[in-house]
TIBANU-413545 format. One record per residue: x, y, z of N, C-alpha, C in turn; residue number from 1; residue in three letters. Coordinates in nm, 4 decimals, always signed. Atoms other than C-alpha are relative to their C-alpha. Example, Ala and Ser with C-alpha at 12.3 -4.5 7.8 and 13.67 -1.06 7.14 Angstrom:
! residues 2
+----------+----------+----------+----------+----------+----------+----------+----------+----------+-----+-----+
|   n_east |  n_north |     n_up |  ca_east | ca_north |    ca_up |   c_east |  c_north |     c_up |   k |   r |
+----------+----------+----------+----------+----------+----------+----------+----------+----------+-----+-----+
|  +0.0890 |  -0.1190 |  +0.0000 |  +1.2300 |  -0.4500 |  +0.7800 |  +0.0900 |  +0.1200 |  +0.0000 |   1 | ALA |
|  -0.0820 |  -0.1190 |  -0.0060 |  +1.3670 |  -0.1060 |  +0.7140 |  -0.0770 |  +0.1090 |  +0.0730 |   2 | SER |
+----------+----------+----------+----------+----------+----------+----------+----------+----------+-----+-----+
***
This chain:
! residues 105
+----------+----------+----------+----------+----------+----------+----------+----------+----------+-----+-----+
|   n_east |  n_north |     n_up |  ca_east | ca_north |    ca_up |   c_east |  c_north |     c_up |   k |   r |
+----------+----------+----------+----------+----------+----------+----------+----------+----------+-----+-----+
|  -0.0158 |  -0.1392 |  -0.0389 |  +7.9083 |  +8.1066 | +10.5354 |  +0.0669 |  +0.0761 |  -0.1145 |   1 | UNK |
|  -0.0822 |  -0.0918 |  +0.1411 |  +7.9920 |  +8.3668 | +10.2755 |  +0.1082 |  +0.0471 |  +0.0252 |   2 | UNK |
|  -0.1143 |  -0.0753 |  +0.0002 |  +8.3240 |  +8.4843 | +10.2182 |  +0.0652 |  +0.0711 |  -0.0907 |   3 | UNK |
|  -0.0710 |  -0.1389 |  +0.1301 |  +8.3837 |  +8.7090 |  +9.8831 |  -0.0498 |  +0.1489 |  +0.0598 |   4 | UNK |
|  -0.0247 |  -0.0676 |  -0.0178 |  +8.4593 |  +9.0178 |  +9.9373 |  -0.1132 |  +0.0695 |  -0.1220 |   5 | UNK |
|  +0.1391 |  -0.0484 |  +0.1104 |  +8.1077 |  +9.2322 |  +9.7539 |  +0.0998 |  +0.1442 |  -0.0896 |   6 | UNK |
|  -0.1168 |  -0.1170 |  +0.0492 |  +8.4234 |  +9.5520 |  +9.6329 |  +0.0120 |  -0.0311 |  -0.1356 |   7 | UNK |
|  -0.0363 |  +0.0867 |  +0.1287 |  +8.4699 |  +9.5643 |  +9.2637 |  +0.1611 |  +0.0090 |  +0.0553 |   8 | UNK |
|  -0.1233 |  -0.0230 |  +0.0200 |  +8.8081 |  +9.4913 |  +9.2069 |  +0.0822 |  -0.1216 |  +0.0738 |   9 | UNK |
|  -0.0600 |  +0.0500 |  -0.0656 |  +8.8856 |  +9.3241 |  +9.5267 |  -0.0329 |  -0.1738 |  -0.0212 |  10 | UNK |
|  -0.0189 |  +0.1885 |  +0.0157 |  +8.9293 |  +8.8952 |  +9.4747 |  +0.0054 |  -0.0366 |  +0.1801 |  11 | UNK |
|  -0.0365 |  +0.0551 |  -0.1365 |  +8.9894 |  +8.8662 |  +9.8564 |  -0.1404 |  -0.0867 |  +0.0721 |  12 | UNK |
|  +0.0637 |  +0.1138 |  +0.0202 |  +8.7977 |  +8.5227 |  +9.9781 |  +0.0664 |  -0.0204 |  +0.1605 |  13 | UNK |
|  -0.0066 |  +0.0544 |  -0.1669 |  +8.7712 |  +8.3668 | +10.3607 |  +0.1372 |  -0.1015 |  -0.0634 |  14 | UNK |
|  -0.0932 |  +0.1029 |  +0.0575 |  +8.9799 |  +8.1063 | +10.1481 |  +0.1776 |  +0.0424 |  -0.0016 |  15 | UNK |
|  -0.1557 |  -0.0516 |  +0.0396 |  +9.2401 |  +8.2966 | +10.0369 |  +0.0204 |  +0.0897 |  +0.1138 |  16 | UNK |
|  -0.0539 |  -0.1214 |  -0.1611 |  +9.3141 |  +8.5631 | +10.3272 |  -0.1236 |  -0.0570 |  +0.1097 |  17 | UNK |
|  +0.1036 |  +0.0576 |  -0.1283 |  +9.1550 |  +8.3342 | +10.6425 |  +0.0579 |  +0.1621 |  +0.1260 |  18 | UNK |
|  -0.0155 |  -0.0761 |  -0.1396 |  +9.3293 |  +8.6653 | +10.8891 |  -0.1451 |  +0.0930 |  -0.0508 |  19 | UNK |
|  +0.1306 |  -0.1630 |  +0.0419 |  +9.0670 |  +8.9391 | +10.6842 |  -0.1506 |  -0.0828 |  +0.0639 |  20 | UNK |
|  +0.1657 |  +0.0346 |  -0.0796 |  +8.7146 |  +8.9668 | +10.8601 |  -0.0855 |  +0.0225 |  -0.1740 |  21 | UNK |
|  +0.0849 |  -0.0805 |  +0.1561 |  +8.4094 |  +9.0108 | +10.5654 |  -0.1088 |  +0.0239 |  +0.1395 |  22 | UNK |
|  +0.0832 |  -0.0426 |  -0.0689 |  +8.1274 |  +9.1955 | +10.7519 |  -0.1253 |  +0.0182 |  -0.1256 |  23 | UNK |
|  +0.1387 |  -0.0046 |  +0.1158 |  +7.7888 |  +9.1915 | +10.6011 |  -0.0696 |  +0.1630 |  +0.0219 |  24 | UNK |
|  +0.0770 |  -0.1308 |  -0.0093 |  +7.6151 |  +9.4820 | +10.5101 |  -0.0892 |  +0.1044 |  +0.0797 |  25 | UNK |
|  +0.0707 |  +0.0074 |  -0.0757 |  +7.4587 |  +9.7352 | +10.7546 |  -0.1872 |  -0.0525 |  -0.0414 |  26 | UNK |
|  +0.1496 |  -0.0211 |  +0.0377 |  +7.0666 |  +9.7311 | +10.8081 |  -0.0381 |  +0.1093 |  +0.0317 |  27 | UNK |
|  +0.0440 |  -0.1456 |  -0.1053 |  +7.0109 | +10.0411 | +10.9832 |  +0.0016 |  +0.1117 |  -0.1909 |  28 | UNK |
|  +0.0737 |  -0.0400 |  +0.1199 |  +6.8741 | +10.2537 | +10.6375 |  +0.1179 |  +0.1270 |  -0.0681 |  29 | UNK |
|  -0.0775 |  -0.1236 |  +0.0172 |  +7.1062 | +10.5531 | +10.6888 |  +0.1413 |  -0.0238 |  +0.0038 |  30 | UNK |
|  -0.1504 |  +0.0385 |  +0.0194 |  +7.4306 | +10.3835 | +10.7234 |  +0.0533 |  -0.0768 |  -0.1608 |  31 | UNK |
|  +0.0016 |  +0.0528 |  +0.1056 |  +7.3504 | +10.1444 | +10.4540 |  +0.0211 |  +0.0335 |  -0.1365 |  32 | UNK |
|  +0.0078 |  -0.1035 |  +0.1319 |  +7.2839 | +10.3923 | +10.1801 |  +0.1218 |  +0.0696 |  +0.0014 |  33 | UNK |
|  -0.1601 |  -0.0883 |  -0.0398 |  +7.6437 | +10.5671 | +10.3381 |  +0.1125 |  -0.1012 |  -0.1050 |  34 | UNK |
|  -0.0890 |  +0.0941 |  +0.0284 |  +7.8134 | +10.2074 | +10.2683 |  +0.0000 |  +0.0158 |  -0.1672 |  35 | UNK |
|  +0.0273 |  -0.0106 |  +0.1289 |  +7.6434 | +10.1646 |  +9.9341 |  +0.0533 |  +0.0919 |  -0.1138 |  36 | UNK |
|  -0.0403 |  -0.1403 |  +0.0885 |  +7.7512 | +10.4855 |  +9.7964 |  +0.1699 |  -0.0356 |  +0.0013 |  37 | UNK |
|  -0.1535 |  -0.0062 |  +0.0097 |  +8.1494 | +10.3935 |  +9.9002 |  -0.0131 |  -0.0781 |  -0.0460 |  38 | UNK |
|  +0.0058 |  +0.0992 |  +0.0536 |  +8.0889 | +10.0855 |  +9.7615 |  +0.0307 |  +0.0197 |  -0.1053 |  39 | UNK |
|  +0.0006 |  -0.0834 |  +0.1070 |  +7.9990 | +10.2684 |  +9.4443 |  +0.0114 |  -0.1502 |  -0.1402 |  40 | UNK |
|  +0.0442 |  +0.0832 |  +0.0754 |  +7.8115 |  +9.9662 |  +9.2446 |  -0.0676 |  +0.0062 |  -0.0730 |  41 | UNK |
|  +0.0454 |  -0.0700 |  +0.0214 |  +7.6285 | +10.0695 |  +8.9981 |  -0.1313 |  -0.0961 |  -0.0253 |  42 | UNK |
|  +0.1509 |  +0.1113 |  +0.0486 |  +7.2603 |  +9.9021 |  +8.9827 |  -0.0054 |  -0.1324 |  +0.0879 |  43 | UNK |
|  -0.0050 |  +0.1172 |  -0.0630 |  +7.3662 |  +9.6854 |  +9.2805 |  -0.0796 |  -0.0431 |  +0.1724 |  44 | UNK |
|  +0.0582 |  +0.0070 |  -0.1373 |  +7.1446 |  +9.5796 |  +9.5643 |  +0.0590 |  -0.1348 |  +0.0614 |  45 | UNK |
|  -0.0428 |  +0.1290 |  -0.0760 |  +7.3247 |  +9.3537 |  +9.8281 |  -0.1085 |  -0.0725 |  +0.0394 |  46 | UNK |
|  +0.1050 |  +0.1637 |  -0.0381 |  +7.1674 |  +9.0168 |  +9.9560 |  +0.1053 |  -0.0021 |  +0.1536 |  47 | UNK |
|  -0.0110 |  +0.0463 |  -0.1881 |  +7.1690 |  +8.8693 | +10.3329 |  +0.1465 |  -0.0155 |  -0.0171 |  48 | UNK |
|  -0.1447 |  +0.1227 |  +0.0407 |  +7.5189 |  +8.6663 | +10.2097 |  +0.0986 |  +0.0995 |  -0.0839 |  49 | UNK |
|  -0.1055 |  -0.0994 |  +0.0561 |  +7.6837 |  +9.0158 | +10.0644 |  +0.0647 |  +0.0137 |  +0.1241 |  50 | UNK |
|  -0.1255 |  -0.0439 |  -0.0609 |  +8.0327 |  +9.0991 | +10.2295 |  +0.0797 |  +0.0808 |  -0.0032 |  51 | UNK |
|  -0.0919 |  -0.0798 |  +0.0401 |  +8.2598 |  +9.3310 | +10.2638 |  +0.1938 |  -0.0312 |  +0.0941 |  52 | UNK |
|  -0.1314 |  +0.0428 |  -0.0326 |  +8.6547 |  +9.2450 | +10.3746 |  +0.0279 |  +0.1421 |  +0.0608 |  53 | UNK |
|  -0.0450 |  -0.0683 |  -0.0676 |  +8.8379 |  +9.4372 | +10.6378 |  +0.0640 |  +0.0930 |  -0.0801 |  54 | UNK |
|  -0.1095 |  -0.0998 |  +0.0546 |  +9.0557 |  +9.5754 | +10.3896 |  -0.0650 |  +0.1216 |  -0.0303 |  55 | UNK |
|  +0.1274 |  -0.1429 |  +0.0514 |  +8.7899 |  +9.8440 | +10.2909 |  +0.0288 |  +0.1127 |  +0.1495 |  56 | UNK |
|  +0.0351 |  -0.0669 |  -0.0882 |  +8.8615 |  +9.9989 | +10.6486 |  +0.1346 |  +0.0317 |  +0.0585 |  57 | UNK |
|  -0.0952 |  -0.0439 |  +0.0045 |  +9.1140 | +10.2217 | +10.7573 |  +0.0547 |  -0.0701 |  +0.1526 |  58 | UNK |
|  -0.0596 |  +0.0945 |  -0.1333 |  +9.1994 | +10.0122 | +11.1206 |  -0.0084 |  -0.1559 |  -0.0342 |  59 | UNK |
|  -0.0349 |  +0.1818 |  +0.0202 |  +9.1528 |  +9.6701 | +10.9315 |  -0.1216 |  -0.0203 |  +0.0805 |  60 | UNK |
|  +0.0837 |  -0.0227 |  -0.0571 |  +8.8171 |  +9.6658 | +11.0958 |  -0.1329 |  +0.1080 |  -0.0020 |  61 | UNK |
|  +0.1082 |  -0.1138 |  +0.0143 |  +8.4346 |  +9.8515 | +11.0585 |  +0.0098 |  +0.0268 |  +0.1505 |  62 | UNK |
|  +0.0587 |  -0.0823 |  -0.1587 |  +8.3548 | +10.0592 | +11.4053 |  -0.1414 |  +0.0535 |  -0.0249 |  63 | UNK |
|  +0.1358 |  -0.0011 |  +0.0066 |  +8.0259 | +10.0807 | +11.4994 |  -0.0050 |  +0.1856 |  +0.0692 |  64 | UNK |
|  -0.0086 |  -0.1873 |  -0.0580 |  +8.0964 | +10.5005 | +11.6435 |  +0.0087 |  +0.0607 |  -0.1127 |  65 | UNK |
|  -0.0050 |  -0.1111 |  +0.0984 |  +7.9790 | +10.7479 | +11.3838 |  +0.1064 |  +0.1020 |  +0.0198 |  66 | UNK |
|  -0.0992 |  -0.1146 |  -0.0044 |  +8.2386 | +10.9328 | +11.4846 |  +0.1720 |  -0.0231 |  -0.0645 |  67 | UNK |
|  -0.0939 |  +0.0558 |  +0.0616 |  +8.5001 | +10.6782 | +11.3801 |  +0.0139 |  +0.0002 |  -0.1709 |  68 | UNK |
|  -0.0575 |  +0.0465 |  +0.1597 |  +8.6760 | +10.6314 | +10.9997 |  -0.0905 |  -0.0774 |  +0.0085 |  69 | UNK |
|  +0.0328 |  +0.1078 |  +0.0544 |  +8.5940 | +10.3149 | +10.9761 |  -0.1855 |  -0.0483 |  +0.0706 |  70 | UNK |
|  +0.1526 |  -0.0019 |  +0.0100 |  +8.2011 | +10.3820 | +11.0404 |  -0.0658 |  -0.0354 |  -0.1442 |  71 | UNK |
|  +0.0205 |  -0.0031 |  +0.1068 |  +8.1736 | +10.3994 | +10.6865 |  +0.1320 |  -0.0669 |  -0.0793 |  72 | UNK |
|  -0.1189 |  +0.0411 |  +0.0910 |  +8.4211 | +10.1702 | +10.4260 |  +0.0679 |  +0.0919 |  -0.0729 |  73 | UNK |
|  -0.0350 |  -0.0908 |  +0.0769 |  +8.6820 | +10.3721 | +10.2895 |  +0.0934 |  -0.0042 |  -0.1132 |  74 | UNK |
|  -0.1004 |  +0.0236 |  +0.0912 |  +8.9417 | +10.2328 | +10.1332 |  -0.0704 |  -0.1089 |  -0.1000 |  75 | UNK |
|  -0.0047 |  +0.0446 |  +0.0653 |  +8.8926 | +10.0935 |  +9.8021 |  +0.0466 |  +0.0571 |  -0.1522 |  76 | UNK |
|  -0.0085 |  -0.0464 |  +0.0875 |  +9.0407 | +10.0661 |  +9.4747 |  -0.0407 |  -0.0302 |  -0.1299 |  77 | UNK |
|  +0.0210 |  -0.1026 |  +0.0678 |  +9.0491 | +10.2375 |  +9.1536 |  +0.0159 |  -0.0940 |  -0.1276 |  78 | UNK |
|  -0.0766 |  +0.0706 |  +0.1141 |  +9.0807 | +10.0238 |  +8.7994 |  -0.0111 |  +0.1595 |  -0.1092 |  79 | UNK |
|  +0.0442 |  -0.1096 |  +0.0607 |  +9.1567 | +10.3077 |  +8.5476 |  +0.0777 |  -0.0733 |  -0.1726 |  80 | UNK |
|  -0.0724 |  +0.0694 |  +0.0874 |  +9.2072 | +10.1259 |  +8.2224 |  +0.0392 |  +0.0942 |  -0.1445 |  81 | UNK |
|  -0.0119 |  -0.0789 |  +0.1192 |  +9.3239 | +10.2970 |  +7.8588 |  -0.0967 |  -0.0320 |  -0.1007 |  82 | UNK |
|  +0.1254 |  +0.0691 |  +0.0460 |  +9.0045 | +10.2498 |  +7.6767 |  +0.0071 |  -0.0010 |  -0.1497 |  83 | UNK |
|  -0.0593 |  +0.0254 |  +0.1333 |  +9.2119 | +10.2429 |  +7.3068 |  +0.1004 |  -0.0462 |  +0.0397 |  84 | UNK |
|  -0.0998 |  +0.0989 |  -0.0352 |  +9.4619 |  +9.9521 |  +7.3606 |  +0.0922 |  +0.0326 |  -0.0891 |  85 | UNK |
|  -0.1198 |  +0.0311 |  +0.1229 |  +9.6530 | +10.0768 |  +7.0213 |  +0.0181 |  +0.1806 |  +0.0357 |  86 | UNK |
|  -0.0048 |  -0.0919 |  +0.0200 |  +9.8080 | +10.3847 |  +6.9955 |  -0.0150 |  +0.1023 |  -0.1710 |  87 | UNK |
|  +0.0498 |  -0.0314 |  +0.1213 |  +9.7972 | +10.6659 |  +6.7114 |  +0.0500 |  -0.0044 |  -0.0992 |  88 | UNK |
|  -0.0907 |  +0.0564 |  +0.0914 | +10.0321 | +10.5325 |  +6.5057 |  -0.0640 |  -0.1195 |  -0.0719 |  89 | UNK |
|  +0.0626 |  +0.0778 |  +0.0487 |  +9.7837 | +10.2204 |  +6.5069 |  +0.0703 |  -0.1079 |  +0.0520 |  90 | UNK |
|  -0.1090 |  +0.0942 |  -0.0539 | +10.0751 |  +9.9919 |  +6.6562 |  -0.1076 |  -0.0697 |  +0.1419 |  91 | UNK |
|  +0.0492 |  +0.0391 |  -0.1120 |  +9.9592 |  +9.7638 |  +6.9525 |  +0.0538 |  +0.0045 |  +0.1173 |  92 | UNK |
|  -0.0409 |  +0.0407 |  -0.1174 | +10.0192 |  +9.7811 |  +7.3097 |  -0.1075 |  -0.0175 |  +0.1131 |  93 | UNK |
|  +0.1156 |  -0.0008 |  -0.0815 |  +9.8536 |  +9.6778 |  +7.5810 |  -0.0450 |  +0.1106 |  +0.0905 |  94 | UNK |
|  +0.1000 |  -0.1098 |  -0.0865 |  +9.5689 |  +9.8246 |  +7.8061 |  +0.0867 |  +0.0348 |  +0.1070 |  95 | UNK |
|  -0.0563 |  -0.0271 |  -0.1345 |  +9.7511 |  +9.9940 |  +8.1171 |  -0.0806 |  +0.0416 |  +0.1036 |  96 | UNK |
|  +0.0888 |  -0.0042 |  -0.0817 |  +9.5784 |  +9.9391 |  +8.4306 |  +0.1248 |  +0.0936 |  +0.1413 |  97 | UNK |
|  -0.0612 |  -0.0723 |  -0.1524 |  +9.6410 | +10.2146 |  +8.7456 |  -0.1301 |  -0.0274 |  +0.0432 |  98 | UNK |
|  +0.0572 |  -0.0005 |  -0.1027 |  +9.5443 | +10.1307 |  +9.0720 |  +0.0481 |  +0.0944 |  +0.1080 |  99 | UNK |
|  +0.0044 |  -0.0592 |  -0.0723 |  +9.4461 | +10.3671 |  +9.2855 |  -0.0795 |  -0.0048 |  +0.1383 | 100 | UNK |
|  +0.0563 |  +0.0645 |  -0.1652 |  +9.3712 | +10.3150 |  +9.6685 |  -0.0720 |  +0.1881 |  +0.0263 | 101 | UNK |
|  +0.0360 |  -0.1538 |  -0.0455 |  +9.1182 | +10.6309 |  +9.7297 |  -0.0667 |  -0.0523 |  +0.1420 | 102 | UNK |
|  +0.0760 |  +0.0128 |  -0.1530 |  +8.9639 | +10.7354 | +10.0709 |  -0.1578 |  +0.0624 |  -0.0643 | 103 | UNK |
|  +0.1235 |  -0.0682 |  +0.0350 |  +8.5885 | +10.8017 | +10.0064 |  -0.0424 |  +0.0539 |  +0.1485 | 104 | UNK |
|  +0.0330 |  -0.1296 |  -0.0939 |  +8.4634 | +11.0818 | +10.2084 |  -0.2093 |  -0.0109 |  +0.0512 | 105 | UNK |
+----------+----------+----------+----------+----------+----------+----------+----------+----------+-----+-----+
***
C-alpha cells in the first residue's frame, strides 16, 4: 500500500507518521484538476499509488462537501531558497531556506 506523501517538500511516509492518513487522488475530473493545481507540480500526472498526507488539510483530514476547506488541499509548503549562495563581496555563506505554510485558494 502506498504511503509517500505526492507534496513537494513534504518527506511524511505511513512509516514515519503511522497517525497521518495519505488519501489518493480524486477521480471525479473537476476536483482533480482543483487538487492538481494546489498541488502545484509542474509536468506532473499522478498514478493509481499517488498520495497525499492529511497534513495538506486544514482539519487533518480531506471532506468530501464542496462547501468544506478541506474539499480541496490547502496547506502546503513553500521552499524559497537564495539562488546566489555567495554574497557581493564574493565571501561564502550558505543558501537560506524559508518555509512558508500558504493556504491555496
Amino acid at each position: 500500500m502506498p504511503g509517500i506523501c505526492c507534496a513537494v517538500g513534504c518527506d511524511n511516509s505511513r512509516q514515519r507518521n503511522p497517525g497521518l492518513q495519505f488519501v489518493s487522488i480524486p477521480k471525479d475530473v473537476d476536483r482533480r484538476n482543483k487538487w492538481l493545481a494546489a498541488i502545484r507540480r509542474d509536468h506532473w500526472q499522478p498514478t493509481s499509488n499517488s498520495r497525499l498526507c492529511s497534513q495538506h488539510f486544514v482539519s487533518g483530514r480531506k471532506n468530501d462537501n464542496p462547501m468544506s476547506p478541506d474539499y480541496i488541499p490547502s496547506l502546503f509548503a513553500l521552499e524559497m531558497a537564495n539562488p546566489d549562495p555567495y554574497t557581493d563581496s564574493g565571501s561564502s555563506e550558505s543558501v537560506i531556506e524559508e518555509i512558508r505554510i500558504i493556504r491555496v485558494i
